[in-house]
N, C-alpha and C positions, 0 to 999 in steps of 0.2 A: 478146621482148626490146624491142619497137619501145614497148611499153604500161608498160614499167618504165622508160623513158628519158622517157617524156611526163611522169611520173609524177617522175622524182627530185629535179628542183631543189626542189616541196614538200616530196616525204619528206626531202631534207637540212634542208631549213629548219623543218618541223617538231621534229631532233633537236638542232639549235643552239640553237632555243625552249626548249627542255627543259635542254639544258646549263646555262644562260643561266639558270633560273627555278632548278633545285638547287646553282648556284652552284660547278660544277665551271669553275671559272677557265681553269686549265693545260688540262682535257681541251679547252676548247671553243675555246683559243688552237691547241693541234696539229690539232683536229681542222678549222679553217678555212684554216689555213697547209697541210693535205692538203689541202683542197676545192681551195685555189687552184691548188696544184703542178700538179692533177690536170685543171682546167680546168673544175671543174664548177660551176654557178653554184647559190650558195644564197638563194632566195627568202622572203622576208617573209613569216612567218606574216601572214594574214590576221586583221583584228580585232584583232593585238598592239595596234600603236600606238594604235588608235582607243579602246583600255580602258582602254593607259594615262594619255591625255591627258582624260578620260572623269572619268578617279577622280581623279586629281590636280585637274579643274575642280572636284568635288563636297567633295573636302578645298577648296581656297580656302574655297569658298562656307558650309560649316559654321565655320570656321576666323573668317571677315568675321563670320559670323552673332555668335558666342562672343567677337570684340574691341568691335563695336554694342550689345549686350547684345540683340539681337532675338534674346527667349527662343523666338515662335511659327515664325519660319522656323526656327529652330536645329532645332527639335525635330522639325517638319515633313521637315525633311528626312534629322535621325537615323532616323525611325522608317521610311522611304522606303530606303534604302539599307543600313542596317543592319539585318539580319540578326535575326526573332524569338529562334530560336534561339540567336544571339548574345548578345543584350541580356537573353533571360530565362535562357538556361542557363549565361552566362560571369561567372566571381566579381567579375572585374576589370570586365569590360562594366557590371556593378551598383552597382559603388562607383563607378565614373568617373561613371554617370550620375544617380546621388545629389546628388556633391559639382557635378557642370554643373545642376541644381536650387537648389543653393544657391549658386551664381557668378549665376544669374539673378535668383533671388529678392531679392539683398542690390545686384544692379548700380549701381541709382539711390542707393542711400545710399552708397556709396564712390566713383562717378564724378558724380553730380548738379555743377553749379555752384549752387552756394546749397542753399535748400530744396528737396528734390525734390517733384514734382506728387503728392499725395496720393491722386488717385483713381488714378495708373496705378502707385505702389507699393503700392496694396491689391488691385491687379488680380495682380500678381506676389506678394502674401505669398498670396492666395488660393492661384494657381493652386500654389503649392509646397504647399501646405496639403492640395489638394486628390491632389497625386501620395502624400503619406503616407498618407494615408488608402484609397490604390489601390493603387496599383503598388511606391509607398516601403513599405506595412504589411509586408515581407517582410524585410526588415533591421531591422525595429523590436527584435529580443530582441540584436542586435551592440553591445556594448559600447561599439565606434568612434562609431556614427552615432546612440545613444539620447540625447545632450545637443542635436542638431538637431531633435528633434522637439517641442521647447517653441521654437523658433525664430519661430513663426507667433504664438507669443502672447505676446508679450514687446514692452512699448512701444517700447524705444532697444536695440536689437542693440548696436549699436556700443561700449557703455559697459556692456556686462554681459560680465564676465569668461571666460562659458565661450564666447565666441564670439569672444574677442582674436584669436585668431588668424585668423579669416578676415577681420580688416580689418589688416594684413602688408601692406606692398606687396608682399612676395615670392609673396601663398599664392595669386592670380591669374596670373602665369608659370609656378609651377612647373604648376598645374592644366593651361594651356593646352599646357606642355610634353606635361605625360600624354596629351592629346588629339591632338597631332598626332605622338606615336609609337603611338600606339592606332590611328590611320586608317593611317597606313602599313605598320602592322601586316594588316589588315584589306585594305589593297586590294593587299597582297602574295598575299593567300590569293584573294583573288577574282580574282586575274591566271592560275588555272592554264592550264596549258602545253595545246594543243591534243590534245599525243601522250598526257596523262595523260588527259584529259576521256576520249579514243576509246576507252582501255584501261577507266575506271570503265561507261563506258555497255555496252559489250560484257562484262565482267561481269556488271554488274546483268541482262542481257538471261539471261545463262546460267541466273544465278539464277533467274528468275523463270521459265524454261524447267524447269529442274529442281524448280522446287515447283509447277509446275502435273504434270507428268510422275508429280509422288509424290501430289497429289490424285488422279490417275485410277486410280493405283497400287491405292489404298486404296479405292477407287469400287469397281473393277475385284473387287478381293479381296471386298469385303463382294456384290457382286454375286454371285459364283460360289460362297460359303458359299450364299445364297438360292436358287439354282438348283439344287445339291447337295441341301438338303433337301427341295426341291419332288419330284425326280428320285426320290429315298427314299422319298417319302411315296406318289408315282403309284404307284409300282412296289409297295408293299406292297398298294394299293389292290387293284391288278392282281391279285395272288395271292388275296387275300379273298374277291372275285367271284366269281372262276373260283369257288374253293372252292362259294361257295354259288350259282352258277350248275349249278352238278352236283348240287346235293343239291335243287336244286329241280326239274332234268330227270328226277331218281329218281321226284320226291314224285307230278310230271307222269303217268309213268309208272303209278304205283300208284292213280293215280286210273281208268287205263283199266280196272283189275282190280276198280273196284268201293269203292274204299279212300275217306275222307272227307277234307279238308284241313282243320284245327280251327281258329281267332281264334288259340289258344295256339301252336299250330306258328308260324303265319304270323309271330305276336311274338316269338318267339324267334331267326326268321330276320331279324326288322327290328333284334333286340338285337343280331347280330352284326355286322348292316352297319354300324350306327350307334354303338357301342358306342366311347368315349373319343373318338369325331371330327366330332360336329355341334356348328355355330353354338351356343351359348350361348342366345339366345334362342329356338331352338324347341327344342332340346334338353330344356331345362325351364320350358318356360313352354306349350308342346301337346303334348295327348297324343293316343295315335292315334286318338280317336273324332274330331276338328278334322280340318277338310278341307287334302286337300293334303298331311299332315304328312309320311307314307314318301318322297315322292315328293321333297319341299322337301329331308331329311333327306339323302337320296341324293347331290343337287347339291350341298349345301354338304359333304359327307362328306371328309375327307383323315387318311387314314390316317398316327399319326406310326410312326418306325422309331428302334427303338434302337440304338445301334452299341456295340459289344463295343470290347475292349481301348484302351480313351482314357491318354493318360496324364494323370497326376494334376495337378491345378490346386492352386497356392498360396492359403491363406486369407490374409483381411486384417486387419490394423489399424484393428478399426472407429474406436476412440476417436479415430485419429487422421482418418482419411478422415472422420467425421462435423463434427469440430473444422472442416475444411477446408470442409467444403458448407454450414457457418453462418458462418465468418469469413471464409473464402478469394473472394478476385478473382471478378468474375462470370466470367470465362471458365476459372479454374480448377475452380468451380461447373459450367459448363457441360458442359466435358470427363468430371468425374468422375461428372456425371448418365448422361451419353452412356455410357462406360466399361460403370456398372453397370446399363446395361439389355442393352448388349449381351450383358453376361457373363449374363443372363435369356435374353434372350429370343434367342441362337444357341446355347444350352445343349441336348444332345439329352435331348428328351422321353423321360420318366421319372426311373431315380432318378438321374440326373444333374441334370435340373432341380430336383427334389425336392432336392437338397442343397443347391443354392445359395441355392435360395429361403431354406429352413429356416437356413441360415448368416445370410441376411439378417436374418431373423423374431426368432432368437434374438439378436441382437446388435441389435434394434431399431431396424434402420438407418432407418426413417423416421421415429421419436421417437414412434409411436403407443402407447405406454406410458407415456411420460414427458407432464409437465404444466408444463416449464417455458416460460417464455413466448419464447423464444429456441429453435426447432426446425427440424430439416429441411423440416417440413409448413410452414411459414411463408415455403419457397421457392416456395410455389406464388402468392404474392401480392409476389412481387417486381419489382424498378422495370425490369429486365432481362428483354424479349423472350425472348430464349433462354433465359435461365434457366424462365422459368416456361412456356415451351412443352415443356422437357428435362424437368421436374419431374412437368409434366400425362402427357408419354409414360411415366416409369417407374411413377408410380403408377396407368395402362392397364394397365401391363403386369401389375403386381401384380393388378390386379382380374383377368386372365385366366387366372387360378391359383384352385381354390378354395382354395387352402390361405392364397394372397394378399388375396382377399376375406375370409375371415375374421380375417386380422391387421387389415385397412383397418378392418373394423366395431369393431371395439375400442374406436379412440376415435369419439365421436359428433363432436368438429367434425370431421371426414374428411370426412362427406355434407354437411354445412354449406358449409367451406370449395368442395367443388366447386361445389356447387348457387352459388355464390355468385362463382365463377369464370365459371362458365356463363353468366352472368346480364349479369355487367359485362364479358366479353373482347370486346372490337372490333375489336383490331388482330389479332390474330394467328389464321387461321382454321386451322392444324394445331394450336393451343393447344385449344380450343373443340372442335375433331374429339374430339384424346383425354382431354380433361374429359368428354364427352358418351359415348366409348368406356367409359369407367371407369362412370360411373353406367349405361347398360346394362348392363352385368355386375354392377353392385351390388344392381341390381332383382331379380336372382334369388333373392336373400336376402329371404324375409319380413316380417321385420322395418324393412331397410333399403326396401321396397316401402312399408311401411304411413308412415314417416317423406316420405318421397318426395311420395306423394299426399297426406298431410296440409300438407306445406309447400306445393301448389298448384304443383309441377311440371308435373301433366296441363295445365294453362291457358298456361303455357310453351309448352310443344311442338305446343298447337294452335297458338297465336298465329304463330310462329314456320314451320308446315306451310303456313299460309295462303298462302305463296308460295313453292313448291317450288322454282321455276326456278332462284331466288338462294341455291340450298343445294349445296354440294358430295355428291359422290354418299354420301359414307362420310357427312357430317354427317345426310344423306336418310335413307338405310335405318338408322342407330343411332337418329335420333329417332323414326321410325314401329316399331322394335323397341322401342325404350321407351314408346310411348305402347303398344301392343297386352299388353305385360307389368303396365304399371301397369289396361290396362282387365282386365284378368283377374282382378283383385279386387274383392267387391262395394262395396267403398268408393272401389275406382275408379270403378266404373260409375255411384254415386250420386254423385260430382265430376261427371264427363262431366254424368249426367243435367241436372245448373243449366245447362250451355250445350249442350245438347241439339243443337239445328238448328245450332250454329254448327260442332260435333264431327261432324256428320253430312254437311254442307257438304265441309268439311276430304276428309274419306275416301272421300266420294264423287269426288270431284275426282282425287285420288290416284291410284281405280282406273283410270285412264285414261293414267298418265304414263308416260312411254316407258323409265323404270327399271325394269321387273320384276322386280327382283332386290327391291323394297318390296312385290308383288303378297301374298305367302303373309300378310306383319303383316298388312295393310290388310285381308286379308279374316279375318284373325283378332280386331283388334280389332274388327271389325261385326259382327261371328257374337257377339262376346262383350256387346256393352253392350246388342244389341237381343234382351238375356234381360230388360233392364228395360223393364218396360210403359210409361213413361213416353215412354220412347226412341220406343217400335216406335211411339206413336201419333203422335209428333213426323215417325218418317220416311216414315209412309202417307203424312200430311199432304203433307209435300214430292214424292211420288210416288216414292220411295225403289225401289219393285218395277219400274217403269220403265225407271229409271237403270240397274238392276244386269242387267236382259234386254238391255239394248243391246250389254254386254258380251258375254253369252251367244254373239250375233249373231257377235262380234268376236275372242273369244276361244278358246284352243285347250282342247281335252277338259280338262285338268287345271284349266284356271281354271274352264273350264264347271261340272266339277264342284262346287269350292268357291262357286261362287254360290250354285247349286240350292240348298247347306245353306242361306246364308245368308237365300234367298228365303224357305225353308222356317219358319226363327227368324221372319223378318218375318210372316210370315202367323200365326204359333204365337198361344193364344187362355191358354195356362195359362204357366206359369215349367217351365221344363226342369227335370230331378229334380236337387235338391240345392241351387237354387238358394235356395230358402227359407230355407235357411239361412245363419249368415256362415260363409264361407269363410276369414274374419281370425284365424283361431286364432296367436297368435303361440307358441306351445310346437311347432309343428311346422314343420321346413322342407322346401320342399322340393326343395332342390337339392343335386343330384350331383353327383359328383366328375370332372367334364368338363372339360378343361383344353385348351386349345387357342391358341397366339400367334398372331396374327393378322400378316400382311408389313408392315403399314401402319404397325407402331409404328415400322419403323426407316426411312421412308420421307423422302426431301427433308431428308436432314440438314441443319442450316443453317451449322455449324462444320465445318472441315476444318483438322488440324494444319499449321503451318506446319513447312518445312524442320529437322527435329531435336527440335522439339516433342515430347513424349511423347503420346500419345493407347489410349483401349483398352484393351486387357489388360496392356500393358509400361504405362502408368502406373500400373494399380493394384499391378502386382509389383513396381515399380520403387523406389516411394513410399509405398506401405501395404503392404509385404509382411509377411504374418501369420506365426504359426509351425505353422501344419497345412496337412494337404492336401485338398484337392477333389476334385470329378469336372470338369475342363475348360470351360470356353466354345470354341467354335471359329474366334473370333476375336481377331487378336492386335491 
């Protein structure tokens, strides 16, 4: 009670403030004649008087400024007090400050005694001159104010008819009238009442409480889809092993009896382990005679899991979602970028994915069909950060689908455009991640390999390796997987060969960096270029067998091993079989049907919906909804 008595002569005088400011007359006459009966004293808003005596100095002063004709202080202290948003979003704010343009511009020629001073009424036809051509160009198509805009170039105003009326003695009063029922318009609204301020602020707080509450919301959700699938995928892992952890205790078993284990057994057991869930890059790009590979194959291994009874997902309206990702607002663009990778890439693996994808493919939602010069692929070189980092993620995502790489190869500027994204992105380093994600995955493609190396990609990615430290880890092991992919062709390896010691430098250095998870490329692409004789005499030269024993020293059995090969190539006196010949046949590919999304596409989003926003699967249902059905994404 004692802290509500300390407290009430403001809280009264704060509601008399209020009364007082919405102009309840009667209430705020009873309600003082009760304050008084009752003996309670009401206290003076704080800062009332001082704003009102405040704004009423600042009306004079504008007011002196506007009967002087002193156009610079006039304006100097409109632009100070009044309100941007006033002056550029108010009708009335725009024509008042027009027609006070042209009360200043015309001052000296209706109040001058005699001739007015020449240079200081060309200083005022300028500066009006110069507000049309700025700030005045926005009322230039108004039919009222389009005869003022020859105003600036007309010798005698005064005696040119369409401008009678501003030399009226009236049309100066009534102007200055509008101006000082304009301010007092104006410093009524900027007088609010303290009890209202307290109420807007403790809103706005609420708000900004509730849409931070609903980003974690959405954090929160897309988090626990990603944990959910990881949980699926461990656990099918689980059952796999076990499976062929028993059949290889049998096989153990039949060996005490005498029985032989063959290369074909052994491959069969490494086809099930591996089968639909290794990295991309050693998936098809080593085979099991390259060192390391069961073992590499193993760790990168994640088993996907299908789930049964989904219910069914709405198709969309391509025509029109595409309409929107070439015309529509960058952050409409961003959102529906976002939307349609989710609905990829939280899609469960198989023929759930398989449909969506194929939904996309057949409705050509990234224009790789089409040839008009206006395309969704044209988002990838846009003036928008986000947009062209949203664009580089969905077209990863596609490359992580073979079925998405082969739409992307269709059109040839696809590897242009990236290659060419790649080259010039500075600002945005998750841009550049998944430009460089997508072309790893495009290397697996033959073709797209032989276009890659011939555009001098390899000279890229060494130049770039040379300082590993300033590479993020994903930009790290995607470029030493693409360069080990591109040396695996012999037209890679005769690129490498022109910078020889500087390619050998690069990989040697590597071997040594505290990301292991680049170790298996790095000793893949050495194993693979030092089949060219040119190479291996370039790396005696530098003491190359030296370098790679240090390792030995330093390294565990499994690197061990992959050295030994690699020492083995260094010392080699002939070309390994097959080598002789090109390896460039483009009629054959050779890449399998290995499909795998990686966590990182949907990583560090950089948009979050605001409060009521649509976002995600309720925007594409919401505002493109198709007339078929799906198989689900599982996020909404």
């Amino acid at each position: 009670m004692g802290d509500i008595l300390a407290h009430e002569s403001e809280l009264l005088g704060l509601v008399k403030e209020y009364l007082d400011f919405a102009e309840f007359e009667d209430t705020l006459k009873t309600f003082s004649k009760e304050c008084k009966i009752k003996g309670k004293p009401l206290c003076k808003t704080v800062g009332g008087s001082f704003r009102d005596s405040k704004s009423l100095t600042i009306q004079k002063d504008l007011v002196a400024a506007f009967d002087n004709g002193d156009q610079k202080v006039f304006f100097d202290l409109w632009e100070e007090h009044i309100s941007s948003s006033i002056r550029d979003g108010d009708s009335f704010a725009q024509k008042l400050e027009f027609y006070l343009h042209i009360h200043f511009a015309i001052y000296l020629l209706k109040y001058s005694v005699g001739r007015p001073d020449k240079e200081e009424l060309d200083e005022k036809i300028s500066y009006f001159k110069t507000y049309l051509e700025t700030k005045g160009a926005a009322l230039s198509q108004t039919t009222e104010f389009l005869p003022f805009y020859a105003l600036p170039f007309v010798p005698n105003p005064m005696v040119h008819p369409s401008f009678k009326e501003l030399f009226q003695d009236s049309w100066t009063p009534e102007l200055k009238l509008k101006l000082i029922k304009f301010l007092a318009l104006i410093s009524k609204a900027s007088n609010t009442p303290k009890l209202l301020t307290i109420y807007k602020e403790n809103g706005q707080s609420n708000k900004e409480i509730l849409q931070q509450l609903h980003q974690q919301l959405v954090e929160a959700e897309r988090r626990s889809v990603t944990y959910l699938k990881r949980y699926n995928k461990i656990q099918a892992d689980y059952h796999n092993l076990i499976g062929v952890t028993a059949e290889l205790v049998d096989s153990l078993e039949a060996t005490v009896s005498g029985k032989m284990i063959t290369p074909e057994y052994l491959q069969s057991v490494c086809v099930r382990l591996f089968s639909n869930q290794m990295r991309q890059s050693l998936a098809h790009s080593v085979d099991f005679t390259r060192p390391g590979t069961a073992s590499t194959m193993l760790r990168a291994s994640l088993a996907p899991v299908k789930l049964k009874d989904v219910p069914l997902l709405p198709s969309l309206d391509y025509e029109k979602l595409k309409k929107d990702l070439i015309l529509g607002s960058d952050r409409l663009k961003a959102f529906l970028l976002q939307a349609l990778r989710w609905r990829l890439t939280t899609s469960h693996p198989g023929e759930q994915r398989e449909t969506v994808l194929q939904a996309y493919i057949s409705n050509d939602l990234l224009d790789c069909y089409s040839h008009n010069q206006r395309s969704v692929l044209q988002l990838l070189h846009s003036t928008s950060d986000v947009v062209r980092q949203y664009m580089a993620r969905l077209i990863n995502a596609f490359a992580s689908l073979a079925e998405g790489r082969l739409y992307l190869a269709q059109n040839t500027k696809v590897l242009q455009m990236l290659e060419g994204r790649l080259k010039e992105e500075d600002k945005d380093i998750i841009t550049r991640e998944n430009v460089l994600g997508a072309l790893q995955k495009f290397s697996l493609r033959r073709p797209l390999q032989t276009a890659m190396i011939q555009d001098g990609l390899i000279f890229w990615l060494v130049d770039v390796l040379k300082d590993p430290d300033c590479l993020s880890d994903y930009t790290l092991e995607y470029s030493v997987a693409l360069l080990m992919n591109l040396c695996l062709r012999s037209t890679g390896k005769n690129m490498c060969a022109k910078v020889a010691g500087l390619v050998l430098k690069v990989l040697s250095d590597l071997l040594g960096h505290e990301n292991h998870e680049i170790q298996p490329y790095v000793n893949g692409a050495l194993y693979s270029i030092l089949s060219v004789p040119s190479i291996r005499e370039e790396a005696r030269a530098m003491g190359m067998e030296d370098i790679l024993r240090c390792f030995i020293k330093e390294g565990n059995a499994e690197m061990i091993r992959q050295i030994e090969f690699i020492i083995k190539q260094l010392n080699s006196e002939e070309l390994p079989d097959g080598v002789l010949e090109s390896d460039d046949d483009e009629d054959e590919d050779d890449e399998e049907d290995h499909d795998i999304m990686e966590a990182d596409l949907d990583k560090d989003e950089l948009i979050q919906p605001q409060l009521g926003e649509l976002s995600g699967e309720k925007l594409l249902t919401t505002e493109y909804l198709g007339p078929f059905f799906l198989f689900p994404s599982t996020r909404s």
